[in-house]
C-alpha positions in Angstrom: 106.3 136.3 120.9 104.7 135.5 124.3 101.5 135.0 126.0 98.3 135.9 124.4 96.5 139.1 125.5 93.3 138.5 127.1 92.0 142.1 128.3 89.2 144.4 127.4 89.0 146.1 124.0 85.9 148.5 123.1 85.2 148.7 119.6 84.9 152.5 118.2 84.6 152.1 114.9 86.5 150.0 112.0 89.8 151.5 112.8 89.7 152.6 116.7 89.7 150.8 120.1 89.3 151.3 123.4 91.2 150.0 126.4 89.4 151.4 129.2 90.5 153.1 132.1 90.9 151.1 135.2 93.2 150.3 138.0 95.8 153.3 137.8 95.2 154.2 134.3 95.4 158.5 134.7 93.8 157.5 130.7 92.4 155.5 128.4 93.7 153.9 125.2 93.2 154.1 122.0 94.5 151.4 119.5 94.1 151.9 116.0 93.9 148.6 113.9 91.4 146.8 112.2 90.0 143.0 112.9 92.7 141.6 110.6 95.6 143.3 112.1 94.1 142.8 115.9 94.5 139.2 115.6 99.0 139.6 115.3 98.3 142.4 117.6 97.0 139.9 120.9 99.1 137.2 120.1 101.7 139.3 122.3 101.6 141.9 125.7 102.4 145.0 123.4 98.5 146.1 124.6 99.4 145.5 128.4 102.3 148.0 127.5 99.9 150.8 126.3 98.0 150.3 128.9 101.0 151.0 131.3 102.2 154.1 129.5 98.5 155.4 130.8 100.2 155.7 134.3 102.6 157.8 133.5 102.3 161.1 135.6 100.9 163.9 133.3 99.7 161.9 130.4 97.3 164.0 128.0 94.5 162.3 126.4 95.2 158.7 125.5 97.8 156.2 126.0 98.0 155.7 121.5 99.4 152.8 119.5 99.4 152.8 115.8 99.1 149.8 113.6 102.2 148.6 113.5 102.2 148.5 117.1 104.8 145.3 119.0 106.1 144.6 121.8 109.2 146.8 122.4 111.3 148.4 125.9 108.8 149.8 128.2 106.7 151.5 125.7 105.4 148.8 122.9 106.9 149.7 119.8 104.5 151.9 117.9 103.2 153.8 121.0 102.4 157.4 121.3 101.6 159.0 124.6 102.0 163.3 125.4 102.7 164.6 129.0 102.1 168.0 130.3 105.5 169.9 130.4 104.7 171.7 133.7 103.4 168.3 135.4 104.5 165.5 133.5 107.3 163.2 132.9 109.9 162.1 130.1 110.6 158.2 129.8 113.8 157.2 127.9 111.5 153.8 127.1 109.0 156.3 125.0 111.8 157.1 122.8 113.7 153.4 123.0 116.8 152.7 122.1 117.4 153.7 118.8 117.2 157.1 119.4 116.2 158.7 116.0 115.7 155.9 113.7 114.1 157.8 111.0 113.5 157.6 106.9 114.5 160.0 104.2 113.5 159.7 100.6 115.3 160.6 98.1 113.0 161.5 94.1 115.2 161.1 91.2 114.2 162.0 87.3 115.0 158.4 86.2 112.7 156.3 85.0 112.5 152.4 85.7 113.0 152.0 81.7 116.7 154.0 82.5 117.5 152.1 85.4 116.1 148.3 85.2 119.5 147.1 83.5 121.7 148.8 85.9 119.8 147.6 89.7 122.6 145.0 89.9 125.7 147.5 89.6 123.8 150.0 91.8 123.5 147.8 94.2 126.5 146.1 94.5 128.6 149.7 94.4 126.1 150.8 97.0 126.8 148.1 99.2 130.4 148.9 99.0 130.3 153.0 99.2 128.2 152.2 102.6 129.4 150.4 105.5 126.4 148.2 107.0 126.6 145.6 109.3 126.6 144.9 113.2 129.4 147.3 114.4 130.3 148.9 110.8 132.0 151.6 111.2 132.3 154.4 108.4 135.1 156.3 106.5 134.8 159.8 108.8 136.7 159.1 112.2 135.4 161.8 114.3 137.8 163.8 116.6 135.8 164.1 120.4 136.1 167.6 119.1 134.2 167.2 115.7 131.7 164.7 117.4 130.6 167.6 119.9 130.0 169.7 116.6 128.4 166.6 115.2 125.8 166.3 118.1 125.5 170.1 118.3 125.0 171.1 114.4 123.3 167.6 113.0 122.4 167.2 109.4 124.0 170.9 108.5 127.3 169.3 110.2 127.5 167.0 107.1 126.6 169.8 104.6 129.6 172.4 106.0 131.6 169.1 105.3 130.8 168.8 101.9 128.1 166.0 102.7 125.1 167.2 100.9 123.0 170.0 100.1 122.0 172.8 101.9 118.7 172.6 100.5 118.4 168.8 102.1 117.7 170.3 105.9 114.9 172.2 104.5 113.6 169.2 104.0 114.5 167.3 107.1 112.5 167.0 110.7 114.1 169.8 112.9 115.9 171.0 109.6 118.2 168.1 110.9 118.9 169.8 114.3 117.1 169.8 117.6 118.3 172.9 119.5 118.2 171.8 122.8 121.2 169.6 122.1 124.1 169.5 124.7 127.2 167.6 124.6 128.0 167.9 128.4 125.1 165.2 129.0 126.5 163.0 127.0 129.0 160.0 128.4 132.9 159.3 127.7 131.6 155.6 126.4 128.6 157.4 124.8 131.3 159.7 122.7 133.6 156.4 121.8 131.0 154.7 120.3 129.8 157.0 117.6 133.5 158.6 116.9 133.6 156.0 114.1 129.8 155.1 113.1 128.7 157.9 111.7 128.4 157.4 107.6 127.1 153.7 108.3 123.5 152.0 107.9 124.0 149.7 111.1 122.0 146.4 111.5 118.6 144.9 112.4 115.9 146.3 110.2 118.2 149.4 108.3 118.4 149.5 105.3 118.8 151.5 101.9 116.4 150.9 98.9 115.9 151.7 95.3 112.3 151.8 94.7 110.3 152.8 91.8 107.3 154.8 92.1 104.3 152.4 91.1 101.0 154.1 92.0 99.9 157.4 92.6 96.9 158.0 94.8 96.7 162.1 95.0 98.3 163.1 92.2 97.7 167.0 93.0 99.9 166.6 96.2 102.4 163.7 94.4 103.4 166.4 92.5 104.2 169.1 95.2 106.5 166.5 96.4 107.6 166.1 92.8 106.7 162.3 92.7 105.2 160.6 89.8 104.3 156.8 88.6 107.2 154.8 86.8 110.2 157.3 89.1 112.9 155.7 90.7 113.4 156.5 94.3 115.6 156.0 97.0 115.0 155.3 101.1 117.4 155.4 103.7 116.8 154.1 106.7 119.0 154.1 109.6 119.6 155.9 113.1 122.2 156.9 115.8 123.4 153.4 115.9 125.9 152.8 119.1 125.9 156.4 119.9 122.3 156.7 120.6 122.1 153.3 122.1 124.8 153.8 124.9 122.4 157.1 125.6 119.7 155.9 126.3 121.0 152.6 128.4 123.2 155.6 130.4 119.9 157.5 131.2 117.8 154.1 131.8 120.0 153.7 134.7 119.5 157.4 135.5 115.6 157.4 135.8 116.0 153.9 138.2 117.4 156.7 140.8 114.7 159.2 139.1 111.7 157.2 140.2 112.5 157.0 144.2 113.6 160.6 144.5 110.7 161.9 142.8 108.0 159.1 144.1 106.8 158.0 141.4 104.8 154.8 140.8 105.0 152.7 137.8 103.2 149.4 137.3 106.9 148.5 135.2 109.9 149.4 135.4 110.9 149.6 132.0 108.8 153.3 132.2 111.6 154.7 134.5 111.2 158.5 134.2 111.6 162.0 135.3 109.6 164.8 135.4 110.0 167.2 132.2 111.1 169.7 134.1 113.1 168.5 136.5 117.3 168.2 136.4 117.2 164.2 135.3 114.4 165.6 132.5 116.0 168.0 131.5 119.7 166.5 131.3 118.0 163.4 129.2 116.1 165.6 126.6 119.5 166.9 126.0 121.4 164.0 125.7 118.5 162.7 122.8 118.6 165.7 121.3 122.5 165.2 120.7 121.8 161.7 119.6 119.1 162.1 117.3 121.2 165.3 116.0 124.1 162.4 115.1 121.3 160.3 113.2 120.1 163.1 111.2 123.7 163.7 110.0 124.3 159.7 109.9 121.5 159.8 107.2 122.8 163.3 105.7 126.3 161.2 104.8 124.7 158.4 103.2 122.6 160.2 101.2 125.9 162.0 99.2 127.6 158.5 99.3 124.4 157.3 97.5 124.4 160.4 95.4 127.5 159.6 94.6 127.1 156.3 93.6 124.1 157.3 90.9 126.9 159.7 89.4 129.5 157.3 88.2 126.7 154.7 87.4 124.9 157.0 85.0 127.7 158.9 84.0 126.2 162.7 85.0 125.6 164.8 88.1 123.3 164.3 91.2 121.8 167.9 90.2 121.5 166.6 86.6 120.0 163.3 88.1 117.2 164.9 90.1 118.4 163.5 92.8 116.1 165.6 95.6 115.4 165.2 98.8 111.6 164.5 99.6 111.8 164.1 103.2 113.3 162.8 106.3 111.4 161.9 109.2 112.6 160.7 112.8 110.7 157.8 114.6 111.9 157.4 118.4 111.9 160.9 119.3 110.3 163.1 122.1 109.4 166.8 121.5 107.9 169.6 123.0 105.4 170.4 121.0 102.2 172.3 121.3 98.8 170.6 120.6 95.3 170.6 121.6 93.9 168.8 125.0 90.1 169.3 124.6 89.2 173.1 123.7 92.7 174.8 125.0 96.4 174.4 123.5 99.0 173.2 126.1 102.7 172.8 125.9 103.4 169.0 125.2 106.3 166.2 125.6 105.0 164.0 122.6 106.8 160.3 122.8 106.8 158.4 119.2 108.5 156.0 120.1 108.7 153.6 116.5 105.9 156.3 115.1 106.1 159.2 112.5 105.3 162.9 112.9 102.5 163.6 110.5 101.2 167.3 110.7 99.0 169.0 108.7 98.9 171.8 106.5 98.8 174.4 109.0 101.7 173.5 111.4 104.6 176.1 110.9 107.1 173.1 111.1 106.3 172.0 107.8 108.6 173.5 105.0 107.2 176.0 103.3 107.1 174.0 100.2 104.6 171.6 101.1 102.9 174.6 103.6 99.6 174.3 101.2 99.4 170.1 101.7 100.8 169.0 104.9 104.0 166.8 105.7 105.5 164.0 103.7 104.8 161.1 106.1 107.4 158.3 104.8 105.9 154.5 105.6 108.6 151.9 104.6 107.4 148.2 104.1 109.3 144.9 104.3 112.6 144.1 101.7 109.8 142.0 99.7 107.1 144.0 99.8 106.1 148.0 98.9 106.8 151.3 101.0 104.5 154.4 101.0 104.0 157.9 100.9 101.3 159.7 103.2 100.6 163.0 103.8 99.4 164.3 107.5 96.1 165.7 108.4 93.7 167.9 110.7 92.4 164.7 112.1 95.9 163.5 113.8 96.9 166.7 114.7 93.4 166.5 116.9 93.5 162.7 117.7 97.2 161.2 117.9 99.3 164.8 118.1 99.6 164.4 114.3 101.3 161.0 114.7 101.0 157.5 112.6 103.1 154.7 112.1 106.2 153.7 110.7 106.5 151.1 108.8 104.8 147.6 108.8 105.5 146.2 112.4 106.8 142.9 113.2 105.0 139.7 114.3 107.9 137.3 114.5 111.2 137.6 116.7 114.3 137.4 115.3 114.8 134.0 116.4 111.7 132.9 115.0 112.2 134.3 112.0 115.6 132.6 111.9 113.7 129.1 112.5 111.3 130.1 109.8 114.1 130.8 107.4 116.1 127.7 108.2 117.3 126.3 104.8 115.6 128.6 102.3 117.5 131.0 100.3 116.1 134.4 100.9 118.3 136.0 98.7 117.1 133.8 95.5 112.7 134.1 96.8 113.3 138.1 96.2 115.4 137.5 92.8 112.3 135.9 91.9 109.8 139.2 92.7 112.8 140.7 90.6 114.4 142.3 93.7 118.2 142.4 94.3 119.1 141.9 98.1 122.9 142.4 99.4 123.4 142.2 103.1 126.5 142.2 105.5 125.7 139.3 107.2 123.6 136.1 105.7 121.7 136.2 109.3 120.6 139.7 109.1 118.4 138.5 106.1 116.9 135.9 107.6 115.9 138.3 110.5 114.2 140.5 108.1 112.5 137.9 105.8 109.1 140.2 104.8 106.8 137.2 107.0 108.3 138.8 109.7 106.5 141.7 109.5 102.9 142.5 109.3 102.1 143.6 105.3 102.3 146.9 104.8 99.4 147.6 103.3 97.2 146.6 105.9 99.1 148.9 108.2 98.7 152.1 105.9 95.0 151.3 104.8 94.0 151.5 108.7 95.9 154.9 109.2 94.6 156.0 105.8 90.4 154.5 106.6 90.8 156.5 110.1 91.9 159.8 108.2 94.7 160.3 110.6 96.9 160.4 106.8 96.1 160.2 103.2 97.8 158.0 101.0 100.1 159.9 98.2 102.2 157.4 96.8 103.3 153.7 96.7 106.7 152.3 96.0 108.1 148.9 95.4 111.8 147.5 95.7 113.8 146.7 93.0 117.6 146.9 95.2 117.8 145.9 98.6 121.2 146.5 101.1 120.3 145.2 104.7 123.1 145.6 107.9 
């Protein structure tokens, strides 16, 4: 995945490092991993990229990346940097391409014992109640009407339709909405592309999973999120597929203009930015917002269909079924948030771009259901391997804007994984851990075989040993339907 890094890296502690400040660095960096991970971590230039993000104009504090941290568009994948609103910028590449990739989970009150017969049948009518695949496109064909509406209202869009509860924005990021939404930003080709996407998981790494709920770490807090051991659960993840990609390549080509009106030097170009404040910042936070409103109600569509689905399986309602949401968190997102910088609270533009909100108990923004604990932070894993539970905590909201990671990372293309998968059946090695893959395309799986990606576990125990979350629940797969 490219040349080796070869710069300097200050050891903190176990879980923390430093890249110094030098050159035009406004910051230094701070890398959370631990020795094991570092060694995936330098086999690529994703560290060069954090150390770029530190020349952004405005930047608070540190230039972060989380554990799972890889090489990705102008920001590495798994990078976290703030700017000051009043003198700092907004970089498309610091939210990426999928604009609002997120996770939901969904509790249920099976038990493994009631559902172990029936993964097979769940999976396959799964698979066929939701489109996946490169291009998929879903059973709602939005009018340019409806998709205005769509980009406006977000998740509660799908529940006016009939999509859902209204009980499942309480539990979504934004209550599935960002309010600074605003159609008029948007492009004619933008608009095209998600008038027939929406209700559809995409490709690449989306997926949907039934899981079952196999160790409980904080079992006080488990069950304020009304999880417990031997529970069958269900993740969703997906984002604003073509819709939020055409946005973000529309305002890519925007900030290229941006950067010579406004001066500003970048050490690459990939960074292209605006300042918060100004028109080009302004008109691109409101084009995301529309975008990530589309993915919350992309995820709010699936999650009926897969409702749905558990009814006619088991024969009884999703209300009777316990079928709850837990949570739904965004990962390439930017927000104005506010947040400490040393002993005074400033007005933020917090970039996680392939990284997960985590705040603590005392953020308003958490519902008030889980006021007393802190936010569900939802970690997926690799098809062949387990997904977590976390919970946020004082210490990120101090040291990473109450930020982690999200998910495991990857340290293999897609090409290479493709070589590395030459001739082996992937769907018969997860039969064998007794998990039940489908996928649209037979290439998509070799993408996402689980060497690809960095374990899990590693990734969660560093955010877990630096406090920055606490570890609530694990999960493993037992269904698996990848694009």
């Amino acid at each position: 995945m490219g040349e080796e890094w070869k710069g300097t890296l200050e050891k903190i502690d176990n879980y923390r490092w430093r890249l110094p400040k030098e050159g035009g660095m406004r910051v230094p960096g701070i890398v959370y991993a631990d020795e094991k991970l570092l060694v995936d971590i330098k086999k690529e230039q994703a560290l060069n990229q954090v150390k770029n993000v530190a020349h952004l104009p405005g930047i608070i504090n540190f230039s972060l990346a989380m554990p799972d941290i890889h090489w990705g568009y102008g920001f590495a994948i798994g990078g976290v940097a703030a700017t000051d609103i009043e003198k700092g910028v907004i970089s498309p590449g610091g939210v990426g391409y999928d604009i609002n990739c997120g996770v939901r989970l969904l509790r249920t009150g099976l038990k493994y014992e009631e559902v172990k017969d029936k993964i097979q049948q769940l999976v396959d009518a799964l698979f066929y109640a939701i489109p996946s695949g490169v291009g998929s496109k879903g059973s709602i064909h939005l009018s340019e009407n409806e998709a205005e509406k769509v980009m406006v209202k977000g998740a509660m869009w799908a529940v006016e339709k009939g999509y859902g509860w209204k009980e499942d924005l309480e539990f979504t990021e934004e209550n599935g909405a960002m309010s600074s939404a605003n159609p008029e930003k948007i492009s004619q080709k933008a608009i095209e592309r998600g008038l027939k996407q929406l209700g559809t998981l995409g490709a690449g790494n989306h997926f949907l999973e039934i899981q079952v709920v196999e160790e409980i770490y904080e079992p006080e807090i488990a069950k304020i999120f009304g999880l417990e051991k031997g529970q069958i659960t269900v993740m969703i993840h997906t984002g604003s597929r073509g819709f939020g990609y055409q946005v973000c390549d529309d305002y890519i080509v925007k900030m290229q203009h941006a950067i010579q009106k406004y001066g500003i030097s970048l050490p690459d170009r990939q960074l292209a930015c605006a300042p918060v404040n100004s028109p080009e910042g302004q008109d691109y936070f409101q084009a995301m917002a529309a975008a990530a409103n589309y993915a919350w109600a992309n995820r709010q569509c699936i999650t009926h269909w897969t409702r749905e689905v558990f009814e006619k399986v088991f024969g009884k309602s999703a209300e009777s079924l316990g079928m709850r949401l837990v949570y739904d968190v965004a990962h390439n997102i930017a927000k104005l948030e506010e947040h400490s910088a040393g002993d005074k609270k400033v007005r933020v533009c917090v970039h996680r771009k392939g990284a997960t909100r985590a705040f603590s108990s005392n953020r308003p923004e958490v519902p008030e259901a889980y006021a007393s604990v802190g936010q569900p932070v939802i970690i997926p894993g690799d098809m062949g391997r387990n997904s977590y539970v976390l919970v946020g905590t004082e210490l990120a909201m101090k040291e990473t804007f109450g930020t982690v990671c999200h998910g495991a990372g990857r340290v293999m293309s897609r090409h290479e994984a493709i070589r590395a998968s030459k001739g082996r059946s992937i769907v018969q090695e997860l039969k064998e851990k007794s998990i039940i893959v489908r996928s649209a395309e037979a290439e998509t799986l070799m993408e996402e075989i689980p060497d690809a990606y960095k374990n899990v576990n590693d990734v969660v125990n560093v955010v877990d040993g630096a406090g920055l979350s606490k570890k609530v629940a694990r999960m493993r797969p037992l269904g698996v339907i990848k694009g």
